[in-house]
C-alpha positions in Angstrom: 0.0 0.0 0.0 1.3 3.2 -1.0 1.9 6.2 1.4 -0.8 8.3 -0.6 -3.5 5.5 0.0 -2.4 5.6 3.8 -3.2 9.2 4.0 -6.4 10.4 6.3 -7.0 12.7 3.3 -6.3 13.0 -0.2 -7.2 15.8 -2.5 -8.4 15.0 -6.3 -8.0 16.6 -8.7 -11.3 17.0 -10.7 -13.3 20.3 -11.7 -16.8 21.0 -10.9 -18.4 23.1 -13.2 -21.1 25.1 -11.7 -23.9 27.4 -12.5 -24.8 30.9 -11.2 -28.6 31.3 -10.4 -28.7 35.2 -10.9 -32.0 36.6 -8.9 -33.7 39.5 -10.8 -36.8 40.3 -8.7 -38.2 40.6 -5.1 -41.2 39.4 -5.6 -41.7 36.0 -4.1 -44.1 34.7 -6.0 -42.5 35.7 -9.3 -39.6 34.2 -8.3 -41.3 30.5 -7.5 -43.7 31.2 -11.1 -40.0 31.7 -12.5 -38.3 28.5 -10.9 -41.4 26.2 -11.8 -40.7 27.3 -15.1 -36.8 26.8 -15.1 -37.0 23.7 -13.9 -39.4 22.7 -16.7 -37.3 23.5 -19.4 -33.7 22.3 -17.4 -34.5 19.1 -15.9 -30.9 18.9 -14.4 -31.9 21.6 -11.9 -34.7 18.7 -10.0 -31.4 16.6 -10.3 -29.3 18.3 -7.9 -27.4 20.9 -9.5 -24.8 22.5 -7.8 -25.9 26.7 -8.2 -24.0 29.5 -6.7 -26.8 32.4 -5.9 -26.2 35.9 -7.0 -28.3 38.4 -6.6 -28.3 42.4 -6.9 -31.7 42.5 -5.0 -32.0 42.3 -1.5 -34.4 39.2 -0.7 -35.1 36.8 2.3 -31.7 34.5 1.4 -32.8 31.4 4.0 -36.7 31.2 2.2 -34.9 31.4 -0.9 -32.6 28.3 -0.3 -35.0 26.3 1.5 -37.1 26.8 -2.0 -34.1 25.9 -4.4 -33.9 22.6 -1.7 -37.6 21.3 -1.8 -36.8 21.8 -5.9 -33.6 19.6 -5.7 -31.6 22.2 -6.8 -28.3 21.8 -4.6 -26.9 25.1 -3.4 -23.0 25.4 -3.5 -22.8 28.9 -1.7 -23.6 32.7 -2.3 -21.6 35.5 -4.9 -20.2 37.8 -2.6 -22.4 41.0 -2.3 -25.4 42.4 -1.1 -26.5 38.5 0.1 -22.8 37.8 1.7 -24.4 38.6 5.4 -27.4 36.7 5.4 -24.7 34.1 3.9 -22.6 34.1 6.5 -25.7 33.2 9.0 -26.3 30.7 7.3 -23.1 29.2 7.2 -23.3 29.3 3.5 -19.6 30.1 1.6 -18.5 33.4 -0.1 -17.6 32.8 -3.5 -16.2 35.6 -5.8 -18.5 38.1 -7.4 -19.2 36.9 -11.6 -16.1 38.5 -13.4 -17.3 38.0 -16.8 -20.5 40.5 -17.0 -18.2 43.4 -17.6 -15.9 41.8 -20.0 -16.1 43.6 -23.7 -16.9 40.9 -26.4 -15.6 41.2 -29.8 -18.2 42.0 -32.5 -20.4 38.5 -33.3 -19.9 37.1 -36.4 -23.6 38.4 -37.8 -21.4 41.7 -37.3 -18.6 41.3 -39.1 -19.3 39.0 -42.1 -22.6 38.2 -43.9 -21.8 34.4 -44.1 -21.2 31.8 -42.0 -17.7 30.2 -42.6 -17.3 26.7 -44.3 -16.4 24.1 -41.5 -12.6 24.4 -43.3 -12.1 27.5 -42.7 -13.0 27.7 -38.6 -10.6 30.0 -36.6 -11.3 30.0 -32.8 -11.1 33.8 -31.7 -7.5 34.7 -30.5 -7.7 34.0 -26.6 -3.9 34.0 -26.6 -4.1 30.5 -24.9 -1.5 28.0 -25.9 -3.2 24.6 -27.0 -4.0 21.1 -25.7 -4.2 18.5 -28.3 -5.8 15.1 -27.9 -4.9 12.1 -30.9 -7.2 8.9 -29.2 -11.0 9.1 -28.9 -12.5 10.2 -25.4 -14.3 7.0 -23.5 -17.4 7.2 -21.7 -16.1 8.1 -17.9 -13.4 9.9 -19.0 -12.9 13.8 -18.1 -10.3 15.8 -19.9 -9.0 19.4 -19.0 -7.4 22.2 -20.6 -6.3 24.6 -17.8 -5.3 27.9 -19.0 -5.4 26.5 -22.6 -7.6 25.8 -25.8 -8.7 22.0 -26.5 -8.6 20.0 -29.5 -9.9 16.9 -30.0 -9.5 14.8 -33.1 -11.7 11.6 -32.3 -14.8 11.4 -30.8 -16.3 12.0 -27.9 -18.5 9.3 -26.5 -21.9 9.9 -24.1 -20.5 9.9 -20.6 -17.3 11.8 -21.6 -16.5 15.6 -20.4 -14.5 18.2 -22.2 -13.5 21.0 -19.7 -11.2 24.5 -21.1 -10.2 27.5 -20.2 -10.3 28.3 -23.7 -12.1 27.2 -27.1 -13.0 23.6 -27.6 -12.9 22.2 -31.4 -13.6 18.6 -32.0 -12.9 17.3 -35.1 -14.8 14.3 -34.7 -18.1 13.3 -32.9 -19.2 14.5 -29.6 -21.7 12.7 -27.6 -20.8 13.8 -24.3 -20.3 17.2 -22.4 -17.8 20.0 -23.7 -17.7 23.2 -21.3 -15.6 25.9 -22.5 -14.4 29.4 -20.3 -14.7 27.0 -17.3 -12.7 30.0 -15.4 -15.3 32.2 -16.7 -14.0 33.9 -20.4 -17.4 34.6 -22.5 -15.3 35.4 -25.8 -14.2 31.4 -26.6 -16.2 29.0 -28.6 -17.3 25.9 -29.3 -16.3 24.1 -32.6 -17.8 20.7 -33.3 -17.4 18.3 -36.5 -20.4 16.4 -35.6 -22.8 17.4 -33.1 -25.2 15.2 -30.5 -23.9 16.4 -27.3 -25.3 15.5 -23.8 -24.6 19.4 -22.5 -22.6 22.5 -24.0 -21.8 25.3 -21.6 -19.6 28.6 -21.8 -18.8 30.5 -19.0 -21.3 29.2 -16.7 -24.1 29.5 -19.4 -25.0 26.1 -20.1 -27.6 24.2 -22.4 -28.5 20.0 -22.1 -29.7 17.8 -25.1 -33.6 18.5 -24.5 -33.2 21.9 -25.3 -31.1 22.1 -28.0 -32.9 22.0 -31.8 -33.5 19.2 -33.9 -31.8 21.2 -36.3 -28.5 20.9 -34.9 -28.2 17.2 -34.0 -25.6 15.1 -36.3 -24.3 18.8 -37.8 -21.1 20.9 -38.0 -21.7 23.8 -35.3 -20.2 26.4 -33.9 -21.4 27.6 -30.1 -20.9 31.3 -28.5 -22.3 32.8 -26.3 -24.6 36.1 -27.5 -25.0 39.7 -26.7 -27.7 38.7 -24.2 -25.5 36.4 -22.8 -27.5 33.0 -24.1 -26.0 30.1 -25.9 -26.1 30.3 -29.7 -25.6 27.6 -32.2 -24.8 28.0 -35.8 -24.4 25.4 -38.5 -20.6 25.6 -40.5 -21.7 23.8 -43.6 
């Protein structure tokens, strides 16, 4: 038995992706209207999913959470602002304000060009990010990150498999599993995909699973950014 199997403890290394329920009202009752509806349309959220609460509204946090609870939605803690006392009472943790609603996006593509690109001629925006590169496909179980970098991938990705960047992802083959790009919160980096039918897509916390993504989309070359509104968009390459 090794030393590090002795240990009381041992730290792994694996990265949680989590999203940021952002509250936008006071109103109670909008707010559960608003979560009934949410949870219709992401079923992940009655399956636990870890949230962080933000909020620029100052509500009752502890009727809040005890909502998001009876949901299933798992609470992880609360952004750091006008919530962070009621937090702290709670014994919920501080987590760093979001970072990314005040970074400048580059112009969409609608903007700049009239035509969408051939799936040849894909660049990734310049994120300055050196690059990952992977050769063999991704197995079912498997979870592969680029920290700091951009990822490319040029097998497939099967159902069960997670693709986690800092940067853009491209995958030049398949992807039937999960691909989150900006995991450290960058809004400007993409998604390239040769053939899509993935499980979940996310960028920068914003994330979308395989019930709500088009019909149009599935077994197609796509690109995924995130828009001015901050939603996920998808456009076809070919």
């Amino acid at each position: 038995m090794s030393m590090e199997e002795t240990k009381a403890l041992r730290l792994m290394g694996r990265v949680l992706t989590l999203s940021r329920l952002r509250v936008q009202s006071t109103n109670d009752q909008d707010i559960v209207e608003e979560l009934t509806r949410l949870t219709l349309e992401n079923p992940m959220l009655k399956q636990g999913l870890p949230v962080i609460i933000e909020s620029q509204e100052l509500i009752d946090l502890a009727w809040f959470v005890k909502v998001l609870k009876k949901t299933g939605v798992q609470v992880i803690g609360v952004a750091d602002g006008i919530l962070t006392e009621q937090a702290l009472l709670l014994d919920l943790p501080i987590m760093p304000p979001d970072h990314t609603k005040t970074t400048p996006r580059p112009p969409t593509q609608s903007q700049t060009a009239s035509t969408i690109p051939t799936q040849h001629a894909v660049v990734a925006p310049n994120t300055g990010m050196p690059t990952k590169m992977l050769t063999d496909p991704v197995r079912s179980g498997q979870q592969v990150y680029a920290e700091n970098s951009d990822l490319i991938v040029l097998g497939p990705v099967s159902a069960g498999a997670e693709l986690i960047a800092d940067g853009c992802i491209h995958i030049y083959g398949t992807l039937r599993g999960r691909a989150i790009a900006g995991a450290k919160g960058n809004p400007n980096v993409r998604i390239f995909c040769r053939r899509f039918e993935g499980d979940l897509i996310a960028i920068a916390g914003v994330y979308m699973v395989a019930d709500q993504i088009p019909s149009q989309y599935q077994g197609k070359s796509v690109q995924i950014r995130l828009s001015d509104d901050n939603n996920l968009a998808i456009e076809l390459l070919d």
